[in-house]
C-alpha positions as CSV (number, residue, x, y, z in Angstrom):
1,X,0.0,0.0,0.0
2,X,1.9,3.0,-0.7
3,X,2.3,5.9,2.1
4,X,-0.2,8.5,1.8
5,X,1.3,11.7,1.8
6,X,-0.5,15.1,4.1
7,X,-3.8,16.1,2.4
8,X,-4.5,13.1,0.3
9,X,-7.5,11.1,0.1
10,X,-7.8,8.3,3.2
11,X,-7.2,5.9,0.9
12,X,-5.2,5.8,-2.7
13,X,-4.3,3.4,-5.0
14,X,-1.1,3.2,-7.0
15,X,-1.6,2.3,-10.5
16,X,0.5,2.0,-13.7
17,X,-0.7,3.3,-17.2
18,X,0.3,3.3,-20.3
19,X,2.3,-0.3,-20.8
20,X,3.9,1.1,-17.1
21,X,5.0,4.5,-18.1
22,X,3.6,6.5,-15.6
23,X,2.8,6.1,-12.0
24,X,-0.6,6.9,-10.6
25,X,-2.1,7.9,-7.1
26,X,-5.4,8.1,-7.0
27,X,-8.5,7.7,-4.7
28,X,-9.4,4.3,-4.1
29,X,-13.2,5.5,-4.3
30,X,-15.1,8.3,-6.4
31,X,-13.5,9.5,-9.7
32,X,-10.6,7.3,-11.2
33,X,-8.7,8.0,-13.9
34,X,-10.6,5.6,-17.0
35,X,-10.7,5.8,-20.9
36,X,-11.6,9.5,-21.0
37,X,-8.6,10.1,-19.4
38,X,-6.7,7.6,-22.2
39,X,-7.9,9.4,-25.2
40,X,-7.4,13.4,-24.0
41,X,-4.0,13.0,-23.4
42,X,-3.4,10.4,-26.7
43,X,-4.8,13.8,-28.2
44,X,-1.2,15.6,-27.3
45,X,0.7,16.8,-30.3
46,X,4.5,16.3,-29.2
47,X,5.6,19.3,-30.2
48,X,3.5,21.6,-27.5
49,X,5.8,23.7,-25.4
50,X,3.1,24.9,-22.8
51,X,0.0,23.1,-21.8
52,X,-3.0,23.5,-19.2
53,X,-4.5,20.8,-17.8
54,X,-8.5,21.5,-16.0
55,X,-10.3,19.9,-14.0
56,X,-6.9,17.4,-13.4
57,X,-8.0,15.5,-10.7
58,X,-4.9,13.3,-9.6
59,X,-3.2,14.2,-12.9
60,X,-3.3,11.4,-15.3
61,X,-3.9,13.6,-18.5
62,X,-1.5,16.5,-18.1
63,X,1.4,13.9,-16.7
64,X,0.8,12.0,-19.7
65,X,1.1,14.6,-21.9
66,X,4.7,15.8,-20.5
67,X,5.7,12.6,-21.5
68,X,4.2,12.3,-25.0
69,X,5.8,16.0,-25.5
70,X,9.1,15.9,-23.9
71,X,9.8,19.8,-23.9
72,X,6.2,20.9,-22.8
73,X,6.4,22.3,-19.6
74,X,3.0,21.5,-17.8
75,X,0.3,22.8,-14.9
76,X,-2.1,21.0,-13.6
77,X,-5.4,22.9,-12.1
78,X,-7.7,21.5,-9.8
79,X,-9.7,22.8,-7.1
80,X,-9.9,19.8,-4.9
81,X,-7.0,20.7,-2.7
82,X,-6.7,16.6,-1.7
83,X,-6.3,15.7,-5.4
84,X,-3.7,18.7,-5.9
85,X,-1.6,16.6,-3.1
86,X,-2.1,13.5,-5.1
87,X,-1.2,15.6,-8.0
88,X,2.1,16.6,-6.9
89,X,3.0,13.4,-4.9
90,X,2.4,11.9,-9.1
91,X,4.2,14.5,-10.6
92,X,7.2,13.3,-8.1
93,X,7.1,9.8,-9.0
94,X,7.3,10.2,-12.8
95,X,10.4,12.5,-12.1
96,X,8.9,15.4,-13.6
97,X,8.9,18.3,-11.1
98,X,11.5,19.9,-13.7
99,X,8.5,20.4,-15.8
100,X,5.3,20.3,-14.0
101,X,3.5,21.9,-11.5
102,X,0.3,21.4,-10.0
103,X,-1.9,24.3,-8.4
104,X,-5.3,24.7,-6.7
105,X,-7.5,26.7,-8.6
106,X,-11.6,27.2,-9.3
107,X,-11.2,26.8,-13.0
108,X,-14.3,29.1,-13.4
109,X,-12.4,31.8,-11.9
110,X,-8.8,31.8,-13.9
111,X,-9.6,34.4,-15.8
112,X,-8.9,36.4,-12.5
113,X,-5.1,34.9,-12.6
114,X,-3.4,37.6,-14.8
115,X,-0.3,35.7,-14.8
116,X,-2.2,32.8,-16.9
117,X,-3.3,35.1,-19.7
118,X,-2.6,33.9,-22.8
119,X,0.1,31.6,-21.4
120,X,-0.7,28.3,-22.9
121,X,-0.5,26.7,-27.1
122,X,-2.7,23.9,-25.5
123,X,-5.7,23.2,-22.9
124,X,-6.5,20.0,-21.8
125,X,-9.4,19.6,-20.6
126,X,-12.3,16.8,-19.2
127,X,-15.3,19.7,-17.9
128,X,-17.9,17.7,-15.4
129,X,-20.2,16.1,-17.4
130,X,-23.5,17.3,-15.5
131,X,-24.7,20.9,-14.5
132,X,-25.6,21.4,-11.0
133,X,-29.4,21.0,-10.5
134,X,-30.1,19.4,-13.3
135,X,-29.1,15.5,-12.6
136,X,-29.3,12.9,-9.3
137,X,-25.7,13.5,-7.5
138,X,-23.2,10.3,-6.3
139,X,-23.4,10.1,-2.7
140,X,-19.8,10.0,-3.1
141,X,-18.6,13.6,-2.5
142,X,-15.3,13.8,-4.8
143,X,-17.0,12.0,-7.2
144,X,-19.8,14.6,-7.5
145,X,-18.0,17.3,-7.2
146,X,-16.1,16.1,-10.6
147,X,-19.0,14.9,-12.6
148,X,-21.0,18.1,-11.8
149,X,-20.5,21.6,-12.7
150,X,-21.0,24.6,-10.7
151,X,-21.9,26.9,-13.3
152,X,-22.0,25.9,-17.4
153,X,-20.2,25.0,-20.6
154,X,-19.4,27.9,-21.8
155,X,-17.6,29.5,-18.3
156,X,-15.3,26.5,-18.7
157,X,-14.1,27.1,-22.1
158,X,-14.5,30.6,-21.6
159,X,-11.4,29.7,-19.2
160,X,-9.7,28.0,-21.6
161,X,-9.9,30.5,-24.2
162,X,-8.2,33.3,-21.7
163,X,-5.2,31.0,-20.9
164,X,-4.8,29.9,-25.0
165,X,-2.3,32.3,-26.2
166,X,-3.5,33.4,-30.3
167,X,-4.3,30.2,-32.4
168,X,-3.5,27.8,-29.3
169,X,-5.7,24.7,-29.2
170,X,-8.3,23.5,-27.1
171,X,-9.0,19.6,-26.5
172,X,-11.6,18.1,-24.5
173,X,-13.6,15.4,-24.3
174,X,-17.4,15.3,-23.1
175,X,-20.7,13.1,-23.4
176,X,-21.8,13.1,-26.8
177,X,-25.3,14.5,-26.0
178,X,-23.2,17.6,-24.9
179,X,-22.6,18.2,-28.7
180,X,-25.2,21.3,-29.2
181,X,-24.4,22.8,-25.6
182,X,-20.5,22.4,-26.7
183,X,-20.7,24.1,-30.0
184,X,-22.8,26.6,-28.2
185,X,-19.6,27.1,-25.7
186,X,-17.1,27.2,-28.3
187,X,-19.0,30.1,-30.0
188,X,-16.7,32.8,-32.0
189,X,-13.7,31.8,-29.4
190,X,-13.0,28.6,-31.6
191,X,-13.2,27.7,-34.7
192,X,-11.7,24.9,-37.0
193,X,-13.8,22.4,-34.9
194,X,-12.7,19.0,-35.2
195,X,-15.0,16.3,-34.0
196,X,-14.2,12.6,-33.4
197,X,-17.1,10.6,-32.0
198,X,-16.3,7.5,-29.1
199,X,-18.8,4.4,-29.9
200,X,-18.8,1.5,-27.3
201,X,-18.9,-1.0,-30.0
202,X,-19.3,-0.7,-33.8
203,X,-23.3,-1.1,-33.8
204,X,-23.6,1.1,-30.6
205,X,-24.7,5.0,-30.6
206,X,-21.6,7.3,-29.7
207,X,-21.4,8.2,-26.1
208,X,-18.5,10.5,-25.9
209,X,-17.3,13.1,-28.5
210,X,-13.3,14.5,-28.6
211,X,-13.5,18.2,-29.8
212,X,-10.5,20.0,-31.0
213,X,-10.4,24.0,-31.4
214,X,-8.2,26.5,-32.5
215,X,-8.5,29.8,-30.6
216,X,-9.7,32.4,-32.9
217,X,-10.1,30.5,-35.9
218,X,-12.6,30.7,-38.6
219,X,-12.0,27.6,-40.5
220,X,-14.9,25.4,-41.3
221,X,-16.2,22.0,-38.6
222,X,-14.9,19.2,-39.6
223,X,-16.3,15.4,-38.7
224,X,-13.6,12.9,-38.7
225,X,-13.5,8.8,-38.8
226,X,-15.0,7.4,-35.1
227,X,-13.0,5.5,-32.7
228,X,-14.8,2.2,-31.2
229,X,-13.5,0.7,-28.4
230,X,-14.8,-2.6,-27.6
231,X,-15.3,-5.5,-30.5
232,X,-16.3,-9.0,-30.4
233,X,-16.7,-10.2,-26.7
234,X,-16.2,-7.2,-25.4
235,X,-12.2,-7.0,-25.8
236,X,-10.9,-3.9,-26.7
237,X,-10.2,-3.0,-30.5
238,X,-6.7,-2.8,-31.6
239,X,-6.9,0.6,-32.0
240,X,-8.3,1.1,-28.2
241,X,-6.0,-1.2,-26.7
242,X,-2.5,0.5,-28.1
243,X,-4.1,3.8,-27.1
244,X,-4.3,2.8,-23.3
245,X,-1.3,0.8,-23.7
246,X,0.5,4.0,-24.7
247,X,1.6,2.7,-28.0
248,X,-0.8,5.3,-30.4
249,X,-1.9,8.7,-30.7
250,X,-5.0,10.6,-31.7
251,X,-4.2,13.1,-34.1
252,X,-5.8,16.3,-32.4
């Protein structure tokens, strides 16, 4: 059992991603890092030199993508102060405190942190996947508080868009019912939209949607190929599998 460090969950789990490349604390109960994590941070380009990770829970996504782009120098943001201990405690482990940092911030509220502005070629980013008031809550408290949102889509990439410097590039990944309310969000901050829809299994209706944006772009939507992730029997497709193996990339 590994040694929980001040401020951390009562209870962690350490887990290795990624064919073993990176190490991972992270609660044994409520929100653990799963396939939505997996595909954002396969979503990396390797040449990004400064990237934002929201809403980074233990930080799965953002330490991944330090890896996939060796220069990029990284911060994690996430308001759960227990998490942000995880955070660092991971970015330890993976020997990459030279380029990462992890701080405890209401995401809603960076564009109040003039020393973010415009700071950033790339935003990573998983928003909550339910608005407050409008869906039944977990009875787990850290794993409400990261499935629901205290305010709405657009705040969120509203947030994004102030830390993308000109032309940077948002990524996220949501519900694919969230489509309308997304494209809504993105309004005239992004534009060259670039859509990938996630399908359970090749007959199944897509339940998560990766969205790619360019900050202050005017370029035209564009749907590419979907990704499935489970065939026959329920095993993953080859395609899934070398993604959370760490072996291929989703070109953002």
């Amino acid at each position: 059992m590994p040694q929980q460090a001040a401020g951390q969950p009562e209870r962690v789990t350490e887990d290795r991603l990624f064919g073993g490349r990176l190490l991972l604390l992270q609660p044994a109960r409520g929100h653990r890092a799963g396939t939505d994590a997996v595909l954002l941070a396969a979503a990396t380009p390797p040449d990004a030199a400064r990237i934002a990770d929201l809403g980074a829970a233990s930080g799965i996504v953002g330490l991944r993508a330090a890896q996939i782009a060796p220069a990029a120098r990284v911060l994690l943001v996430e308001r759960d102060p227990a998490l942000v201990a995880l955070a660092e405690a991971n970015i330890a482990r993976n020997g990459l405190a030279a380029r990462v940092a992890a701080r405890a911030a209401d995401i809603l509220a960076l564009g109040r942190a003039p020393d973010l502005r415009e700071d950033f070629d790339l935003v990573l980013t998983n928003p909550p996947f339910l608005e407050a008031g409008r869906a039944r809550v977990s009875a787990d408290a850290r794993r409400a508080e990261a499935h629901v949102l205290d305010g709405d889509l657009e705040g969120w990439l509203r947030a994004a868009a102030t830390l993308l410097a000109p032309r940077g590039r948002l990524v996220l990944i949501h519900r694919a019912d969230a489509l309308p309310a997304l494209i809504r969000a993105a309004g005239r901050r992004f534009g060259g939209l670039r859509l990938r829809f996630i399908h359970p299994t090749a007959e199944g209706t897509a339940i998560r949607v990766l969205m790619t944006g360019i900050k202050g772009s005017r370029a035209p939507l564009t749907v590419l190929p979907p990704l499935v992730l489970h065939g026959a029997g329920g095993a993953f497709t080859a395609e899934a599998a070398a993604l959370h193996a760490g072996a291929a990339a989703i070109e953002p």
